[in-house]
C-alpha positions in Angstrom: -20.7 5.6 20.0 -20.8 2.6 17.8 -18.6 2.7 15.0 -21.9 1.1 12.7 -23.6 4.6 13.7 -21.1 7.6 12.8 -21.6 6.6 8.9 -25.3 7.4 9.1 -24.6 10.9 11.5 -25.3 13.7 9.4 -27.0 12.0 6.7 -29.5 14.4 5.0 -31.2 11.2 2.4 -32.7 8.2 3.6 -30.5 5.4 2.0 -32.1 3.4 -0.5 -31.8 0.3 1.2 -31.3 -0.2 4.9 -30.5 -3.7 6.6 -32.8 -5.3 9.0 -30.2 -4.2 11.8 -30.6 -0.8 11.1 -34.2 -0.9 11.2 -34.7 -2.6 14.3 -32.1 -0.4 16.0 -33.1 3.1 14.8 -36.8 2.6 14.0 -37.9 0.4 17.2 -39.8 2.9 19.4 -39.6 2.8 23.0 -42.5 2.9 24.9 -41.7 6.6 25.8 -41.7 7.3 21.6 -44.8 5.2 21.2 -46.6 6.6 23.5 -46.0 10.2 22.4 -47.2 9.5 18.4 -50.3 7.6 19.9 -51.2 9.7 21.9 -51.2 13.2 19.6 -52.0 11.9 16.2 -54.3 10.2 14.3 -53.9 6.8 12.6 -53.1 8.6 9.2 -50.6 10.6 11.2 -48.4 8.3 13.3 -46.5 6.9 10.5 -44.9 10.2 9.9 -44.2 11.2 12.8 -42.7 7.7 13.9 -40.9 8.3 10.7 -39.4 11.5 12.2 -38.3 10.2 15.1 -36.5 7.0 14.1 -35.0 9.2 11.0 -33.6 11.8 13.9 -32.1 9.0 15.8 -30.3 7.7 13.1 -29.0 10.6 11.6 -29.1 13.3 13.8 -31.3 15.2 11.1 -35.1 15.3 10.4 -36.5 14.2 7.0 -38.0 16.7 4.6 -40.7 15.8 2.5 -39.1 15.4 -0.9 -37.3 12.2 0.7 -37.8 8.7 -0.3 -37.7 5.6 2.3 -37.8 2.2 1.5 -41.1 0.2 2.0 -39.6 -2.1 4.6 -39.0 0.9 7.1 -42.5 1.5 6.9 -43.7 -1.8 7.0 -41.5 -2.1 10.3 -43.2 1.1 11.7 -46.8 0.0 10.5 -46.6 -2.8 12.8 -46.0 -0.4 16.1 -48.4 2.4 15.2 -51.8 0.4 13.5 -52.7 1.3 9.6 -51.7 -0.1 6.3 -48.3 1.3 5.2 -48.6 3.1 2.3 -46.8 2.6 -0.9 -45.2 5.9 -1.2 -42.5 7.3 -3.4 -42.0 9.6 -1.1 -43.0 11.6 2.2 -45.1 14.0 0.1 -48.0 12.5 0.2 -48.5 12.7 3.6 -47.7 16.0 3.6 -49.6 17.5 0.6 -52.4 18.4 2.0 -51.0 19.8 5.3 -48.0 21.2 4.9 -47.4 22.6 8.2 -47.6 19.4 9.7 -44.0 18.2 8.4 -43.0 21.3 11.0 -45.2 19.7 13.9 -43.7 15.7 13.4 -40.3 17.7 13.3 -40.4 19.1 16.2 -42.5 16.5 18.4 -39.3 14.4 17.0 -37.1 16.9 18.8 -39.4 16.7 21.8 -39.6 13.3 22.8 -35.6 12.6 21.9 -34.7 15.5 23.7 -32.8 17.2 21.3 -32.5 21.0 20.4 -31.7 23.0 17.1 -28.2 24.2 17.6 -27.4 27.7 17.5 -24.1 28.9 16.0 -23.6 32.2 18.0 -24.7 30.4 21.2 -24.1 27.1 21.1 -20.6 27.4 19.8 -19.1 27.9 22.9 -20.4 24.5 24.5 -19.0 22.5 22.0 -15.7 24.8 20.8 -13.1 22.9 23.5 -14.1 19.3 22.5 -13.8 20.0 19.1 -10.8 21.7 19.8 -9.4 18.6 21.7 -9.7 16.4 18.8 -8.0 19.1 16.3 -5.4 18.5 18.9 -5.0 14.7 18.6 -4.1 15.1 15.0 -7.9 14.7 13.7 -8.8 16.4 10.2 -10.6 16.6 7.2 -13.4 14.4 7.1 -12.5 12.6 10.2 -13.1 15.9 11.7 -16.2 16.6 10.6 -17.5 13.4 11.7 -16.3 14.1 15.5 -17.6 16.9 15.0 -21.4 15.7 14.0 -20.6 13.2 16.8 -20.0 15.7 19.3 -22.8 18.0 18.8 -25.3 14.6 18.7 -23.9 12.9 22.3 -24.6 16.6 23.6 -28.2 16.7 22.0 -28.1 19.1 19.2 -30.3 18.4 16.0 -27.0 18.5 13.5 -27.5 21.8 11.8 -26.5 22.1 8.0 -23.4 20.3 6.5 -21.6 23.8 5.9 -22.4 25.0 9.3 -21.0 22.2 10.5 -17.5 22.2 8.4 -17.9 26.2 9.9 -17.2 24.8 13.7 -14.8 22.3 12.6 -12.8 25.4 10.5 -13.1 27.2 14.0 -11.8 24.4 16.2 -8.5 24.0 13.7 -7.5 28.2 13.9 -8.3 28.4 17.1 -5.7 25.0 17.7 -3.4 26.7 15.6 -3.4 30.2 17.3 -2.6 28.5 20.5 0.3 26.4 18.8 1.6 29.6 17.3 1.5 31.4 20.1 3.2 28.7 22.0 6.0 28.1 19.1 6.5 32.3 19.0 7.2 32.6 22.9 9.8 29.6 22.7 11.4 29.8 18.9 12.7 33.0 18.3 12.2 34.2 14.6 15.6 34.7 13.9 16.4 30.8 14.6 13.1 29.6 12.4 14.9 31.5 9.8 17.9 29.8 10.2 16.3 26.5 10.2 14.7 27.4 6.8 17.9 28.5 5.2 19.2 25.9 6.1 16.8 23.3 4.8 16.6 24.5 1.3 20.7 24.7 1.5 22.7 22.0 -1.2 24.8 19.8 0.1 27.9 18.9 -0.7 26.3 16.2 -3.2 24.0 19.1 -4.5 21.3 17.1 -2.5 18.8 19.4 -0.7 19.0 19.3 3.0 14.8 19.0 2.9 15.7 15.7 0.2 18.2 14.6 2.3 16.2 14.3 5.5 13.3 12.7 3.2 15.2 10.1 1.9 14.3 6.7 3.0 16.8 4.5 4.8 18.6 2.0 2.9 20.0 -1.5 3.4 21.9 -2.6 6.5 25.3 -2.0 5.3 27.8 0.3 7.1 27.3 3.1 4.5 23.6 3.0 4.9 23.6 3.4 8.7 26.1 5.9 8.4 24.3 8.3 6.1 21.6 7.9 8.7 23.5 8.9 11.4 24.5 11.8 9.0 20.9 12.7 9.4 20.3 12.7 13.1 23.5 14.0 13.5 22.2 17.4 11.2 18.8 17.7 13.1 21.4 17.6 16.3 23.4 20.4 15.3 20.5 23.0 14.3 19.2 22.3 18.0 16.2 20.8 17.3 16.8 18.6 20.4 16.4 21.7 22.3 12.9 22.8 21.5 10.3 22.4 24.5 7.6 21.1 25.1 4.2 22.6 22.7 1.0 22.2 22.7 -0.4 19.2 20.5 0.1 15.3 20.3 2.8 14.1 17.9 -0.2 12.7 15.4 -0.8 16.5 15.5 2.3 17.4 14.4 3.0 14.3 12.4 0.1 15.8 10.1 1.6 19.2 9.9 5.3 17.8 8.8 3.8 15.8 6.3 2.5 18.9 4.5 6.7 19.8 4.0 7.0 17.1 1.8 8.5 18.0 -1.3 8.1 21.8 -0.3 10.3 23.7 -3.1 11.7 27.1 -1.2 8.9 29.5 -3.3 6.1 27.2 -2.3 6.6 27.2 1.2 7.6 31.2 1.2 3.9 31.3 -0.3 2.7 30.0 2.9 1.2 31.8 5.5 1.2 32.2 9.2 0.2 30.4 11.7 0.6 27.2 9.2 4.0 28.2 8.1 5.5 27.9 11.2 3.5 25.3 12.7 5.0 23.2 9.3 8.6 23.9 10.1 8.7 23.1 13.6 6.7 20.0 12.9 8.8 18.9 10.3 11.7 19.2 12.1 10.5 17.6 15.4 9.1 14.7 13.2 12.6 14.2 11.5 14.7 13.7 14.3 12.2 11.5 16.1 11.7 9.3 12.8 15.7 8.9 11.7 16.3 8.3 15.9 13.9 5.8 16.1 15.3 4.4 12.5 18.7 4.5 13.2 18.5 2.5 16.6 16.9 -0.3 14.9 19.1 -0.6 11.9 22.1 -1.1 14.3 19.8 -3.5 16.5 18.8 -5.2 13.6 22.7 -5.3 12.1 24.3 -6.9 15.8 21.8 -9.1 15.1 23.1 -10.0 11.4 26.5 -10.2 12.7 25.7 -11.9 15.8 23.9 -14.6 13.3 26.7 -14.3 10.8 29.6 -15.3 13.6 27.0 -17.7 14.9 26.8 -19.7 11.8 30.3 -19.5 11.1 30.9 -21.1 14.3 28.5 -23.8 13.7 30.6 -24.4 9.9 34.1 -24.4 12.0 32.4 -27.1 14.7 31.3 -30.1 11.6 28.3 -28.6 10.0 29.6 -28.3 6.8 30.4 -32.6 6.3 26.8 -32.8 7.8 25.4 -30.6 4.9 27.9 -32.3 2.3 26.3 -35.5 3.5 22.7 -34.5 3.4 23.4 -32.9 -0.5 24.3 -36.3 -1.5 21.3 -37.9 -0.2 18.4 -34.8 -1.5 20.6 -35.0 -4.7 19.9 -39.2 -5.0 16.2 -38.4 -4.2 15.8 -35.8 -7.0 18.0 -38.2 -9.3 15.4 -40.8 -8.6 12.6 -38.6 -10.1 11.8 -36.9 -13.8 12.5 -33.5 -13.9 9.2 -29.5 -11.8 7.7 -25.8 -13.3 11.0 -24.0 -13.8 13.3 -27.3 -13.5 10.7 -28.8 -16.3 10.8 -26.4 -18.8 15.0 -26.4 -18.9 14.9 -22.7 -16.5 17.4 -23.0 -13.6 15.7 -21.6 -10.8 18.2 -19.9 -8.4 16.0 -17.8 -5.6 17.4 -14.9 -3.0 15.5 -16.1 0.0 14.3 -13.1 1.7 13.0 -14.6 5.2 15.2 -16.3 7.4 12.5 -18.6 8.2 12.5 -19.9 4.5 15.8 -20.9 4.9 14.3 -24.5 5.9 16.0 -28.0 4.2 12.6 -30.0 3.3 13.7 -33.2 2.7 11.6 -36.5 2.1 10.3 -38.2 5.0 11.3 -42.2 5.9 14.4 -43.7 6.1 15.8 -43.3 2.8 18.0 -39.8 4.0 19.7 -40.1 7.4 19.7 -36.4 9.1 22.5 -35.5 10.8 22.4 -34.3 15.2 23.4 -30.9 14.4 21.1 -30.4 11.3 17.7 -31.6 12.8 16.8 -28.4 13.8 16.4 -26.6 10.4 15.7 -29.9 8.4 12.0 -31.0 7.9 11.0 -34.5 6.7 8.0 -33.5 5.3 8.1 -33.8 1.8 6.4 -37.2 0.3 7.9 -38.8 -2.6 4.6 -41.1 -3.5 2.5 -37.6 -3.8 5.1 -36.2 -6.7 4.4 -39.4 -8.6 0.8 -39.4 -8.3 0.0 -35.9 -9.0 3.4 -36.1 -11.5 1.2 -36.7 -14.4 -0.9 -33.6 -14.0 2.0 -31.0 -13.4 3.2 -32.0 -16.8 0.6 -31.3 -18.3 0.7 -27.8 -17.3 4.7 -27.4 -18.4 3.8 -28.5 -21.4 0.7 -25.9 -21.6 3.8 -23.5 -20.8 6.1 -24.8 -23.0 3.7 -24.7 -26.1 2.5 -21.4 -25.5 -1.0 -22.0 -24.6 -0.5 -21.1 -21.5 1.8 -18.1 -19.7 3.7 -18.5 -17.2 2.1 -15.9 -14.5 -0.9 -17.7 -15.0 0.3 -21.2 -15.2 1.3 -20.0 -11.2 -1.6 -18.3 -10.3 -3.5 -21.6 -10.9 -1.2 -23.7 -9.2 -2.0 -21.3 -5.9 -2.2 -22.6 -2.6 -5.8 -22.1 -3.4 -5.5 -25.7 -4.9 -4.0 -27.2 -2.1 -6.1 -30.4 -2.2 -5.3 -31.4 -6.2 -2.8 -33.8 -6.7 -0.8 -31.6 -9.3 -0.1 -29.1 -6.7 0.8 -31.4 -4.5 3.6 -32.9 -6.4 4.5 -29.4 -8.2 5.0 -28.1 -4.7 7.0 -30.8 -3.2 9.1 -31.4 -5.8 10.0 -27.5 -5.6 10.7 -27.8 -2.1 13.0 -30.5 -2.9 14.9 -28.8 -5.7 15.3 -25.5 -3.4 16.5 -27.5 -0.8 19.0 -29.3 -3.3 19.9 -25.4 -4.8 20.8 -24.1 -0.6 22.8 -26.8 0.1 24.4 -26.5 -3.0 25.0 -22.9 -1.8 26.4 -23.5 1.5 28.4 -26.3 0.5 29.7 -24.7 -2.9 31.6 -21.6 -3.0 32.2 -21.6 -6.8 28.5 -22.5 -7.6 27.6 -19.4 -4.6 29.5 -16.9 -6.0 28.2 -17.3 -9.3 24.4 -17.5 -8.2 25.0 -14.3 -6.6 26.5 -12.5 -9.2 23.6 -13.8 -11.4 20.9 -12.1 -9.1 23.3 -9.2 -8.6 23.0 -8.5 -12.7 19.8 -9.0 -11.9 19.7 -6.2 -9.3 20.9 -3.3 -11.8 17.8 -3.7 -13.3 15.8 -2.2 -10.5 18.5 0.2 -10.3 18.7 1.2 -13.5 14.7 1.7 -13.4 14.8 3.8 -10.4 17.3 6.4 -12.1 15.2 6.2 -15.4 12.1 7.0 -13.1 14.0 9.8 -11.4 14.8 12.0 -14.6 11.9 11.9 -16.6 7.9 9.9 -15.4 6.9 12.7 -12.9 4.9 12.5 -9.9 2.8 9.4 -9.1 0.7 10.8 -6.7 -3.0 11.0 -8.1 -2.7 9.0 -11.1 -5.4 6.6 -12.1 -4.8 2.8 -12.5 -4.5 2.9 -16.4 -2.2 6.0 -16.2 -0.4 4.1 -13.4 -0.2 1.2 -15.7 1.0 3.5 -18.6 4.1 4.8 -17.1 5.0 0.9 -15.6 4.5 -0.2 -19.6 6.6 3.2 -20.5 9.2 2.7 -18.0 9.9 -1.3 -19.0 10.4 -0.2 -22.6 12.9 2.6 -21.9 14.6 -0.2 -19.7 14.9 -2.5 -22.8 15.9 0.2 -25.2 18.9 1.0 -23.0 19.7 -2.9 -22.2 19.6 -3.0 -26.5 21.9 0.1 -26.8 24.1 -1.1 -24.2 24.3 -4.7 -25.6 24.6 -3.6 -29.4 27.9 -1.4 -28.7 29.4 -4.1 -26.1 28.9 -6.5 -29.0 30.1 -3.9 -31.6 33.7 -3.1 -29.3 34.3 -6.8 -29.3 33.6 -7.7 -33.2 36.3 -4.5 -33.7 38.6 -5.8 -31.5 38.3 -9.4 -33.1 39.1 -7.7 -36.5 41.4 -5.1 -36.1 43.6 -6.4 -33.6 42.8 -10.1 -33.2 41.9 -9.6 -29.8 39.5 -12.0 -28.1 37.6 -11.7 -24.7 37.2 -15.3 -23.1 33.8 -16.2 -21.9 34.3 -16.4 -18.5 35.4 -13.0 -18.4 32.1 -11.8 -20.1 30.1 -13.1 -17.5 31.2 -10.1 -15.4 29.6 -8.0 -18.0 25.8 -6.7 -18.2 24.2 -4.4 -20.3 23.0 -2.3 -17.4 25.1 0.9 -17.2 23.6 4.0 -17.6 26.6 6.1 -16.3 26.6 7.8 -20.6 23.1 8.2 -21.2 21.1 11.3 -20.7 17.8 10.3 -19.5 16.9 14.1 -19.4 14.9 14.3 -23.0 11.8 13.2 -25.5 12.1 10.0 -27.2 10.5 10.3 -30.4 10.0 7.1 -32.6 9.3 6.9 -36.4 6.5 4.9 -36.8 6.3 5.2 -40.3 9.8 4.0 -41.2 9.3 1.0 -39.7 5.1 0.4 -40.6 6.1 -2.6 -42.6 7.6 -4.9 -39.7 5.6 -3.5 -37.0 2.3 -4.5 -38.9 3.9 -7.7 -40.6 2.0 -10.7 -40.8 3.4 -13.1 -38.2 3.1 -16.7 -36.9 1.2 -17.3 -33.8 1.1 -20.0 -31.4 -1.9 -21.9 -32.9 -1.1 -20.8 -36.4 1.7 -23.0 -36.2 0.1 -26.2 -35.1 -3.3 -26.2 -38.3 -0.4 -24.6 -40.9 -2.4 -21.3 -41.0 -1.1 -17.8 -41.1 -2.4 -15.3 -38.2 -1.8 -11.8 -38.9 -1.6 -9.1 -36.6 -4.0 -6.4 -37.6 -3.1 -2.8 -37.2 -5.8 -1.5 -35.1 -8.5 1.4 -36.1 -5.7 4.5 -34.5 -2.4 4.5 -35.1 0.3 6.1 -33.2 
């Protein structure tokens, strides 16, 4: 069945607007259907009952009189039967004045498409088993209900009522899970699905739940990471789980039922009840050590791969590369020497990137003769960048930096305009190939510089803390974002940044506090290089556990101080901000 006709299966209103496809498709008699409605009805009638057909094909459902339907299906149906299509509201009017007629199209409907009502207590069992089989491949909800409308229409049942319908669908999924249970009973003793729960909800040594532990998501690909998840498999292993044989049901059908143990607490799965309980458990755990298996093979493919790449390009350094590169720094560094100053390099930022792709890791250099590429280095070096393009469009960029700069502009949206979606203006042009040429100028600086490396790193590892200093502020204290709306969603973000910054404050304040006492009480100084090692990050002595409550009115004079804006400053007027109409 086309995928275009299960969203109109069980429909029980005609849509208010319907596309030419649709009409020709659904309401284009055959000459089987034409011939039936001009042969029994009148020319009054035959609209109707053409009505009722090409309504039953669409939507495996007659129309009722109460329904409206747009003017173009019945201009599209006048055309086959004869008359002048009435402007109607609705089907009432040809109906009012016989109302047993609505009955007769109904069924002549029926008739000529060769459909039948369908009967719960006898019909049931013709459809039970292929509604069953789809319960099976890990169908449900209101997928299921659509196989099922789909079902009972390709074996020519009129689709009966929507809650008759979720009544077969119900059947199907107990029926599916008596047969699973029955299955999991006569292999799974209950003594060892006992265990297995114990022994879920059991602490770790870190106080970690087994049940967290198993849900945790795998990390990075260092050692540690790929050892905690063979710690995982290696668990699963030794409560047997390996052992259980084969059950009924495809793994989407059992994927669906583990997902329901997701952050299960031990009192709300002890609230569940059989079969599902069970069914849960076993799913759960088959799911696990199939997930973390398939995981922890490719996070060691994926780390012989780093080393192999690692000892790769280590070999290539010991064999010449790295004159090659010191060679090509000089000549990208000549080329950027010969131009002005892009958007992070123009406004005095440093821009120092972690390239995430390995195939980023390009060197774009200008094209000519002007840099000479060295043998080993043409395969990762790309003349493609055009000096003559940065000083035409040179003019243009900026005048952006210096929207930036001023404050007329921000930042985010100073990059959002310079998109690729203006690949053909001359600004983006030079913007983006003199940012090619400065990143190039930054990775060969990189490779060729372990002072300047070292330092860049430990930059975007300070960096780093931040995320990780969010993610443990997130743990103790925003809840569940599961089911929040966008503004609540945006809420806790906006929450979350200023508990970050209040911390980074505290942090900073006291750092600067311990050094101004050690300065004056004991003369002691800390050089600067030193305090580069230092960020305000830690959160090792804060209890993130707790209500922060701010008094507003203490500080209701500099919050709603009049301040200088942007524009304010350039015409020598004073913009206030304005308290708004509620106040926190």
């Amino acid at each position: 069945m086309q995928n275009w006709h299960r969203q109109f299966l069980g429909r029980t209103q005609m849509p208010p607007t319907i596309s030419g496809f649709v009409i020709n498709e659904f309401f284009t008699l055959s000459q089987s259907e034409l011939q039936a409605v001009l042969s029994r009805y009148g020319v009054d009638m035959r609209l109707g009952a053409a009505l009722q057909i090409g309504f039953l094909k669409m939507c495996g459902r007659p129309l009722d009189k109460f329904q409206r339907v747009p003017f173009a299906v019945l201009e599209h149906l006048n055309a086959q039967v004869g008359g002048s299509p009435p402007d109607l509201a609705t089907l009432r009017a040809f109906y009012s004045n016989a109302p047993r007629v609505l009955y007769r199209h109904q069924q002549i409907a029926l008739d000529v498409l060769g459909l039948v009502r369908f009967e719960a207590e006898a019909d049931s069992p013709r459809v039970l088993d292929a509604i069953c089989d789809k319960v099976r491949a890990g169908v449900d909800a209101d997928k299921l209900l659509t196989e099922t409308r789909i079902i009972l229409y390709e074996r020519h049942f009129m689709l009966p009522a929507p809650r008759a319908v979720g009544e077969l669908a119900k059947r199907a999924r107990e029926t599916v899970e008596r047969d699973v249970a029955g299955a999991i009973e006569r292999a799974i003793p209950p003594a060892t699905r006992a265990r297995w729960v114990e022994q879920l909800f059991e602490s770790r040594a870190g106080g970690m739940p087994c049940i967290e532990f198993l849900q945790e998501p795998p990390g990075s690909l260092n050692p540690s990471s790929i050892t905690r998840e063979a710690e995982k498999v290696r668990t699963l292993l030794e409560m047997h789980i390996a052992d259980i044989p084969d059950l009924p049901g495809t793994e989407k059908y059992w994927q669906m039922y583990a997902a329901k143990m997701r952050n299960q607490r031990p009192s709300r799965f002890d609230q569940r009840k059989e079969p599902g309980r069970s069914i849960e458990l076993v799913g759960f755990l088959r799911h696990s050590l199939a997930a973390h298996t398939d995981t922890l093979i490719r996070m060691v493919d994926r780390r012989v791969s780093q080393l192999w790449g690692r000892a790769s390009k280590k070999a290539k350094a010991d064999q010449g590369a790295l004159p090659a590169l010191t060679v090509l720094l000089a000549g990208v560094r000549e080329a950027i020497n010969n131009q002005k100053q892009s958007l992070g390099w123009v406004l005095g930022i440093l821009m120092c990137p972690r390239l995430k792709n390995f195939n980023d890791r390009r060197l774009h250099v200008p094209t000519g003769d002007e840099i000479r590429i060295p043998e080993n280095l043409k395969e990762v070096v790309l003349p493609d960048i055009s000096l003559k393009s940065i000083e035409r469009g040179w003019a243009g960029h900026l005048k952006v930096a210096d929207a930036v700069m001023s404050g007329r502009l921000s930042a985010t949206t100073a990059i959002e305009l310079q998109g690729a979606a203006r690949d053909g203006d001359a600004s983006f042009r030079a913007g983006h190939a003199h940012g090619l040429l400065l990143r190039t100028n930054d990775l060969l600086r990189a490779y060729t510089d372990p002072d300047y490396r070292r330092e860049k790193l430990r930059y975007l590892n300070h960096n780093e803390r931040t995320h990780q200093l969010q993610r443990q502020i997130r743990h103790a204290g925003s809840g569940s974002t599961r089911g929040k709306r966008e503004d609540e969603l945006g809420a806790q973000s906006h929450c979350l940044a200023m508990c970050t910054n209040l911390v980074m404050a505290y942090n900073t304040s006291h750092l600067q506090r311990t050094l101004d006492a050690w300065r004056r009480k004991s003369g002691r100084e800390v050089a600067a290089n030193l305090q580069r090692f230092i960020s305000p990050m830690g959160f090792e002595h804060i209890n993130f556990n707790g209500v922060i409550v701010f008094p507003f009115d203490h500080y209701r004079t500099q919050l709603f101080a009049p301040q200088w804006g942007v524009r304010g400053r350039r015409s020598g007027v004073v913009q206030p901000i304005r308290p708004s109409s509620t106040e926190s």
